[in-house]
MMTF fields as JSON, N, C-alpha, C and O atoms, coordinates in Angstrom:
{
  "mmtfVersion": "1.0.0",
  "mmtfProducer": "UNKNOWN",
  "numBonds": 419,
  "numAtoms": 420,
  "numGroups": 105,
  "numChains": 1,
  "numModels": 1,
  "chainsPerModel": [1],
  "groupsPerChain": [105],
  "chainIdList": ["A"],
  "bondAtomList": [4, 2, 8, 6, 12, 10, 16, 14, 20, 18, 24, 22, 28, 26, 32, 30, 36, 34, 40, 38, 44, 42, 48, 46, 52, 50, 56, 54, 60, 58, 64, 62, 68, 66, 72, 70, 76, 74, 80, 78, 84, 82, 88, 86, 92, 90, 96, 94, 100, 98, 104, 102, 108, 106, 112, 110, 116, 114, 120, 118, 124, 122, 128, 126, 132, 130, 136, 134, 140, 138, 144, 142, 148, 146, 152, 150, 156, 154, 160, 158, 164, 162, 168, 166, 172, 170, 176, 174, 180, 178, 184, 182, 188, 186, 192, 190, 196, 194, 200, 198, 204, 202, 208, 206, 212, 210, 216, 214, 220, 218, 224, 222, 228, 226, 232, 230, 236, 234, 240, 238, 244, 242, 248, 246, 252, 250, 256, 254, 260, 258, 264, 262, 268, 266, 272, 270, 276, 274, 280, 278, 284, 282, 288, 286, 292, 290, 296, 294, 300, 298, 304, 302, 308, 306, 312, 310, 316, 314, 320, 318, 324, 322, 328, 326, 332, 330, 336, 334, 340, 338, 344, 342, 348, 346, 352, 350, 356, 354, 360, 358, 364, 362, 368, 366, 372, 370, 376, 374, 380, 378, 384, 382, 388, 386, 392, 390, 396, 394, 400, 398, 404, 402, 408, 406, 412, 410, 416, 414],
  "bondOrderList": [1, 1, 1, 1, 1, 1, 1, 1, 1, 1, 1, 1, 1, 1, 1, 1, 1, 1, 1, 1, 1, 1, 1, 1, 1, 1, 1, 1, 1, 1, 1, 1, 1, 1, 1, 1, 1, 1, 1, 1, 1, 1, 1, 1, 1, 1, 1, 1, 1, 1, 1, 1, 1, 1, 1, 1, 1, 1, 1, 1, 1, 1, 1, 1, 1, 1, 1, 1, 1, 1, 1, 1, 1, 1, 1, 1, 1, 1, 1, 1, 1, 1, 1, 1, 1, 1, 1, 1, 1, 1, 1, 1, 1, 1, 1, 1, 1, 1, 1, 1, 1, 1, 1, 1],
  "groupList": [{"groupName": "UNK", "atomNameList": ["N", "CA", "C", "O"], "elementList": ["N", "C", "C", "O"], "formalChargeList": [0, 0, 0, 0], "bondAtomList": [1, 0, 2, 1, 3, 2], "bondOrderList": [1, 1, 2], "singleLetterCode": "X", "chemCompType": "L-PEPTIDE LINKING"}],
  "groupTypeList": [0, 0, 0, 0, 0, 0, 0, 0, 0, 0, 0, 0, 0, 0, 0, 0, 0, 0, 0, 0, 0, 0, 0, 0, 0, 0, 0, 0, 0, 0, 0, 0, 0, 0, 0, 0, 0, 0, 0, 0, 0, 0, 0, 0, 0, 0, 0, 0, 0, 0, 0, 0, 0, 0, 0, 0, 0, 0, 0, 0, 0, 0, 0, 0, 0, 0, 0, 0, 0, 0, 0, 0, 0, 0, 0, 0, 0, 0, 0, 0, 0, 0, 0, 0, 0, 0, 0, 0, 0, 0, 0, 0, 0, 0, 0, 0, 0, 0, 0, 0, 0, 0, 0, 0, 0],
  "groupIdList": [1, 2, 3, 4, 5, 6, 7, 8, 9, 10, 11, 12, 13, 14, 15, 16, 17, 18, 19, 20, 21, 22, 23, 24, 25, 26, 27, 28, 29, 30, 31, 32, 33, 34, 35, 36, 37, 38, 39, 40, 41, 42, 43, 44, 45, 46, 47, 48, 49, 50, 51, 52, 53, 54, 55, 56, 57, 58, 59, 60, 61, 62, 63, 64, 65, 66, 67, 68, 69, 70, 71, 72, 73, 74, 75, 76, 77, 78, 79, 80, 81, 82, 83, 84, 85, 86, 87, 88, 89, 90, 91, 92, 93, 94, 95, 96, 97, 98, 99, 100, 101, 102, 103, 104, 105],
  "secStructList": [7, 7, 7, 7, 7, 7, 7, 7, 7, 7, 7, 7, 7, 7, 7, 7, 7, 3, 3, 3, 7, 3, 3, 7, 7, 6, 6, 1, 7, 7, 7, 7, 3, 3, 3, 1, 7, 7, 7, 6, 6, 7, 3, 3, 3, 3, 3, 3, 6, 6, 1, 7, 3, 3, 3, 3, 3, 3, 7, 7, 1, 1, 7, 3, 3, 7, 7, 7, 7, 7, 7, 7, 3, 3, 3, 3, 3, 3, 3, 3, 7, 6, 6, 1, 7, 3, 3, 3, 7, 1, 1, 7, 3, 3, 3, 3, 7, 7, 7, 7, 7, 7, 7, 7, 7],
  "xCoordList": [0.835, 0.0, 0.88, 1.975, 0.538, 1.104, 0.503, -0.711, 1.122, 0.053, -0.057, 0.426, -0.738, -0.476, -2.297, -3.158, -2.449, -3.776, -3.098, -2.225, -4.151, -3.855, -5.153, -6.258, -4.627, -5.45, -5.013, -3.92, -6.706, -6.725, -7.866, -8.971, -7.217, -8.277, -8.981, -8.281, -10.159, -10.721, -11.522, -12.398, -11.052, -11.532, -12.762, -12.685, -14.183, -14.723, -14.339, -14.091, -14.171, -13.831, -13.756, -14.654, -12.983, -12.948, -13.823, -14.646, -14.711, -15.784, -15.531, -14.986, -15.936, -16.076, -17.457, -18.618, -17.14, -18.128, -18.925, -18.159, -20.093, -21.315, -20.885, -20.33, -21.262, -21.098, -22.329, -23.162, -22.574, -23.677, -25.247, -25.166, -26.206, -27.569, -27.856, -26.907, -29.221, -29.665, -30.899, -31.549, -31.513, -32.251, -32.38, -31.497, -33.437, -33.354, -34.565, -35.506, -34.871, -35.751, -36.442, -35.877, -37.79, -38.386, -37.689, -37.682, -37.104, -36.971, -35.594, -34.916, -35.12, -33.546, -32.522, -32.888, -31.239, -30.28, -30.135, -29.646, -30.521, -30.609, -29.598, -29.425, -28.627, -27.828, -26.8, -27.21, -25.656, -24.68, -24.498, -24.724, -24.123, -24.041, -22.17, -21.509, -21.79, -20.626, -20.153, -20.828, -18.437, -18.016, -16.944, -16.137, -16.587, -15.509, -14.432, -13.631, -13.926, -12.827, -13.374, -14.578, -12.131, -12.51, -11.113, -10.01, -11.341, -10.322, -9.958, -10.613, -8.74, -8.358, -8.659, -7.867, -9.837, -10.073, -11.324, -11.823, -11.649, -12.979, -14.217, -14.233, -15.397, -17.047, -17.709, -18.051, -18.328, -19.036, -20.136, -19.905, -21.651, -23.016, -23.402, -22.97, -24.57, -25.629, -26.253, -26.296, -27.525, -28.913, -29.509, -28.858, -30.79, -32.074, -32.803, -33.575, -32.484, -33.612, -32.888, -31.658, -33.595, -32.866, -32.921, -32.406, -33.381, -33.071, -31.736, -31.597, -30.785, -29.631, -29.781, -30.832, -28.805, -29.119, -27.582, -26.535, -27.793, -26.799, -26.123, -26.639, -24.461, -23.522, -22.632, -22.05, -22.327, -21.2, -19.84, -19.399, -19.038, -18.1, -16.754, -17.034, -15.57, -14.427, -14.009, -14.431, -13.117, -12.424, -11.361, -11.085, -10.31, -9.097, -8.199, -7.029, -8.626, -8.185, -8.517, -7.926, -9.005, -9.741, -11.52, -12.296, -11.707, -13.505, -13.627, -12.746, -15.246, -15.795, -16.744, -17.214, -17.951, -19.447, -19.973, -19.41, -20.617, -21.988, -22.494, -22.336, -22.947, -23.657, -24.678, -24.698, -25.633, -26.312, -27.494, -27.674, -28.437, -30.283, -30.681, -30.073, -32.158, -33.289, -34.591, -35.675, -34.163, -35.067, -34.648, -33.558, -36.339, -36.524, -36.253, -36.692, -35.474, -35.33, -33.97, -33.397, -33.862, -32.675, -31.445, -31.669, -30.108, -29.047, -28.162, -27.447, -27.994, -26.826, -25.603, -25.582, -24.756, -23.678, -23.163, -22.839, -23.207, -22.183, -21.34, -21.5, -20.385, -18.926, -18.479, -18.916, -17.675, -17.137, -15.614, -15.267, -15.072, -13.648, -13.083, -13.743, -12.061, -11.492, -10.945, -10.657, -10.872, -11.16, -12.877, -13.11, -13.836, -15.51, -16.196, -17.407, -15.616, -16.453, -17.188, -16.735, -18.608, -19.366, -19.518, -19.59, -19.572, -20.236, -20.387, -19.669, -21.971, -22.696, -21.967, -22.087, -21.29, -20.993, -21.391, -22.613, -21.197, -22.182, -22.703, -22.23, -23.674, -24.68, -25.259, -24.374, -26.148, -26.547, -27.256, -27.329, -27.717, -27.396, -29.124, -29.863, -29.555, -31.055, -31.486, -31.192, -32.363, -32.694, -33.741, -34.753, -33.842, -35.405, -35.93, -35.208, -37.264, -37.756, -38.077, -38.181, -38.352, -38.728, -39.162, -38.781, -40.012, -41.107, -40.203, -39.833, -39.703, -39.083, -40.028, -41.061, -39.785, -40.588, -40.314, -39.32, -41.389, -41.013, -40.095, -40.255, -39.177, -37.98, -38.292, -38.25, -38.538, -39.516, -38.382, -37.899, -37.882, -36.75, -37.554, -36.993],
  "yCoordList": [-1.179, 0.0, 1.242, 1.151, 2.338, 3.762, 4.502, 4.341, 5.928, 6.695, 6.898, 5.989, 8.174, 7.861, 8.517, 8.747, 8.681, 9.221, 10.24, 10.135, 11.331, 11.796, 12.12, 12.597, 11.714, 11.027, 12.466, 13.027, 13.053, 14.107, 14.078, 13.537, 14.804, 14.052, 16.077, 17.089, 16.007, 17.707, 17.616, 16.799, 18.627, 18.773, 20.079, 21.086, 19.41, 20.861, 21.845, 21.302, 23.22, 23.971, 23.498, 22.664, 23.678, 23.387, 23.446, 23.877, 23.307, 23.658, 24.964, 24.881, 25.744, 27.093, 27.607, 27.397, 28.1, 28.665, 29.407, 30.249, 29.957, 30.867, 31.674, 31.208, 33.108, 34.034, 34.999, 34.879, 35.829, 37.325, 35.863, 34.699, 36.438, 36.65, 36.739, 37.048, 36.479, 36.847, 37.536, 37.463, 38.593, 39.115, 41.004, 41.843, 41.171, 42.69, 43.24, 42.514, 44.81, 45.71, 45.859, 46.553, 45.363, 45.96, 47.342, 48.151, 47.707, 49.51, 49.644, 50.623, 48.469, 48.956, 48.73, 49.256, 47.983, 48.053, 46.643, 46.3, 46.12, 44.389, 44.053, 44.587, 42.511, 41.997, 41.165, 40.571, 41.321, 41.048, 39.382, 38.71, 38.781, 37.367, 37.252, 38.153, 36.268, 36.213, 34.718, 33.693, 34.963, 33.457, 33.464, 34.329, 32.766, 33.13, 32.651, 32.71, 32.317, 32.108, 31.659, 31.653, 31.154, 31.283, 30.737, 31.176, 29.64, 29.822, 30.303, 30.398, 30.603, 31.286, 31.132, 30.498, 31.683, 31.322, 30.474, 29.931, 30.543, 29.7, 30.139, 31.321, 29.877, 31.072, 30.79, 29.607, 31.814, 31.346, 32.346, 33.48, 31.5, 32.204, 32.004, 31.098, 33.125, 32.921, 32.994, 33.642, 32.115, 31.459, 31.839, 31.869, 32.131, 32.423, 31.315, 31.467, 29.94, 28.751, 28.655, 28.703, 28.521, 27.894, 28.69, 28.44, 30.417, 31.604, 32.608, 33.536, 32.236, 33.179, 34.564, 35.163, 35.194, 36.454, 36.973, 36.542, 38.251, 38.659, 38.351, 37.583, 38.82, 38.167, 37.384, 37.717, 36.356, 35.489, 36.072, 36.892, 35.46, 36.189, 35.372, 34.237, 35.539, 35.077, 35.068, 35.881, 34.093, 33.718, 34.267, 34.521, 34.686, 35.277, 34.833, 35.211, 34.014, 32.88, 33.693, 33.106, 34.476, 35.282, 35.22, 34.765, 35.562, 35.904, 36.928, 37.777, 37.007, 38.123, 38.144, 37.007, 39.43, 40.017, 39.195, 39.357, 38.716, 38.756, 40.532, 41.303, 40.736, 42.312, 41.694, 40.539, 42.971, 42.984, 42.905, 43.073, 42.64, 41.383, 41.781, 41.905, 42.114, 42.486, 41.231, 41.266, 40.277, 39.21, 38.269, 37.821, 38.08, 36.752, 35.354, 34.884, 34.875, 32.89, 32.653, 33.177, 31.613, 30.293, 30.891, 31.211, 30.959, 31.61, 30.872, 30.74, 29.879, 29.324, 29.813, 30.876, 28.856, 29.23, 27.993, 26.819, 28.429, 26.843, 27.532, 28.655, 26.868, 26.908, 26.305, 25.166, 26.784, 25.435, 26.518, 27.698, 25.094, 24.812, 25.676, 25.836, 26.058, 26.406, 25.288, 25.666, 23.751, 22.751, 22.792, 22.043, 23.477, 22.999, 22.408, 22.198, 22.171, 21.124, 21.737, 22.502, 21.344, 22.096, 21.642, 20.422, 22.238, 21.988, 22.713, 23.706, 22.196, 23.103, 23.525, 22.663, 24.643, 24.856, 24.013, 24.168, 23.513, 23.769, 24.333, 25.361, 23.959, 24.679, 25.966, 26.358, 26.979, 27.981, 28.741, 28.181, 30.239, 31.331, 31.619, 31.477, 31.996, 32.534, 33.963, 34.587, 34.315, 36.01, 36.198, 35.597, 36.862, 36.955, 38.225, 38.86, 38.788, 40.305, 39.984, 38.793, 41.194, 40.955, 42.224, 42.891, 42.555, 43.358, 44.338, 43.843, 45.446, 46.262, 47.447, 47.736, 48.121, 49.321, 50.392, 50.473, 51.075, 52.758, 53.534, 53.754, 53.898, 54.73, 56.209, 56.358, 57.112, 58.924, 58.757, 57.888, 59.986, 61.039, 61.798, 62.642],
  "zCoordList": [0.0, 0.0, 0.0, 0.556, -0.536, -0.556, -0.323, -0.452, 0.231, 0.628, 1.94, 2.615, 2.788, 4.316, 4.735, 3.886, 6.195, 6.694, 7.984, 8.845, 7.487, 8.934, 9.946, 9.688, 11.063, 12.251, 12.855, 12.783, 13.726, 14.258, 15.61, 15.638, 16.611, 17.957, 18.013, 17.979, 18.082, 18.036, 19.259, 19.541, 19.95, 21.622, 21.328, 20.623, 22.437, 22.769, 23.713, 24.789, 23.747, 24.493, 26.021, 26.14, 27.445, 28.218, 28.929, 28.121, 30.43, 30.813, 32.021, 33.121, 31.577, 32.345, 33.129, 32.778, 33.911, 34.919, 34.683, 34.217, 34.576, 34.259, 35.487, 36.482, 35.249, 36.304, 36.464, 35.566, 37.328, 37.461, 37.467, 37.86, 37.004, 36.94, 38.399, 39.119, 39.045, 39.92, 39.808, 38.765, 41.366, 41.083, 40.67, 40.849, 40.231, 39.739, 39.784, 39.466, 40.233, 39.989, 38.963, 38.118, 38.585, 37.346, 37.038, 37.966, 35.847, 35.601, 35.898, 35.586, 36.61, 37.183, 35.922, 34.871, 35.901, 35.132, 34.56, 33.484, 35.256, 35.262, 36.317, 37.413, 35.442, 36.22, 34.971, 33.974, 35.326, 34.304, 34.177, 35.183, 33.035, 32.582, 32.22, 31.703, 32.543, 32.129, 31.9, 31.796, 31.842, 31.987, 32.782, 32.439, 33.812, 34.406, 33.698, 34.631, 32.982, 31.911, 30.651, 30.391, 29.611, 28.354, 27.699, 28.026, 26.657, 25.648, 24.374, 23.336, 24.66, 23.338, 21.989, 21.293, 21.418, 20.195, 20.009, 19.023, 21.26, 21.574, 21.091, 21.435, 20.426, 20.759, 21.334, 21.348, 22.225, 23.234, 22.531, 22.111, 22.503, 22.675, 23.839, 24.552, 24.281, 25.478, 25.03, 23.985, 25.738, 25.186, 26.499, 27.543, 26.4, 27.6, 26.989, 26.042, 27.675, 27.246, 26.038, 26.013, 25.034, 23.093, 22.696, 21.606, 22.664, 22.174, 22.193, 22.99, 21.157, 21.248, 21.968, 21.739, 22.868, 23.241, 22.89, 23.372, 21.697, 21.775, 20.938, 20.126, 20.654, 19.922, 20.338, 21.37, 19.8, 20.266, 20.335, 19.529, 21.629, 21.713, 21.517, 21.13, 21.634, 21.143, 22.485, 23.308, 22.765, 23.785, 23.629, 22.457, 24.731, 25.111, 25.709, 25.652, 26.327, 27.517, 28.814, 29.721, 29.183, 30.544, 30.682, 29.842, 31.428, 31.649, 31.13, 30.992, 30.609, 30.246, 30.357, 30.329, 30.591, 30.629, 29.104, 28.022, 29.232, 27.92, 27.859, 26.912, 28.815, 28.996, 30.159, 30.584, 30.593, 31.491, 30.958, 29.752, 31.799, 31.05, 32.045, 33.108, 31.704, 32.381, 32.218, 32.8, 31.365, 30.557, 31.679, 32.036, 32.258, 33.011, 32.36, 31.31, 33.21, 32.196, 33.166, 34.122, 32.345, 32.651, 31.572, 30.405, 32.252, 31.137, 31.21, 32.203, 29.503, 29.478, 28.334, 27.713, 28.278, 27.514, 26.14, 26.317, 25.375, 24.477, 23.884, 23.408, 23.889, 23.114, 21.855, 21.695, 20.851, 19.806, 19.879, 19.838, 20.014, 19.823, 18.459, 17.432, 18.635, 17.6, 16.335, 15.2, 16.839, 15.883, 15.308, 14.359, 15.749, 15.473, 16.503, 16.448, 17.284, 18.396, 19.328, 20.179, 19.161, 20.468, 21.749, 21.9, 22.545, 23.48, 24.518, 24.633, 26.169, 26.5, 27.969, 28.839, 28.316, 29.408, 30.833, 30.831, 31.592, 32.855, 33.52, 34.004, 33.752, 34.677, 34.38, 33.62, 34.418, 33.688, 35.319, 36.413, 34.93, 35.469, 35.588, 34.614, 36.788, 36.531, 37.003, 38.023, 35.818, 35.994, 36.82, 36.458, 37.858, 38.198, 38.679, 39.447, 38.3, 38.821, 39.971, 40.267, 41.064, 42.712, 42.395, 41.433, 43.275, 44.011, 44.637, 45.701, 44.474, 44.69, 45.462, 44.857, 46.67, 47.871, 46.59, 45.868, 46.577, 45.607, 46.47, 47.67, 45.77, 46.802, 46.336, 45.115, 46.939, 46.835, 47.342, 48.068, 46.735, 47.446, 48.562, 49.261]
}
């Protein structure tokens, strides 16, 4: 036989930490979404449930903000590898409104 193959092993991004959500003031600012790290070259989307929020972001090898959400739900994250490979962070982040006292100056 002649000729050769090349054999290639393609990893999904590492598993990183979800950071921020919580609760928030109807009217207020919200509450920030993040990741506590990230790899280099990595993309990370956030999803509220199976709805993209936002733009996907590029990994650095540090953490970063998604941005701050006022949208009640469940907030997760997926990644693909800079080989293609996806996959879903652990564990995901929850938004929630509360009943906030009227504050009168």
């Amino acid at each position: 036989m002649t000729g050769s193959a090349t054999v290639s092993i393609s990893y999904p991004p590492s598993a990183q930490t979800l950071t921020g959500g919580g609760s928030y003031c109807p009217g207020g600012t919200g509450v920030p979404v993040g990741l506590g790290a990230s790899d280099n070259g990595a993309v990370y989307q956030l999803y509220n449930g199976s709805t993209p929020v936002g733009s996907a972001v590029t990994g650095t090898g540090t953490g970063f903000n998604f941005g701050t959400y006022t949208t009640v739900g469940t907030y997760m994250v997926t990644g693909v590898s800079t080989s293609g490979c996806k996959d879903t962070m652990p564990g995901n982040v929850a938004i929630t409104a509360i009943h906030c006292p009227l504050h009168i100056p």
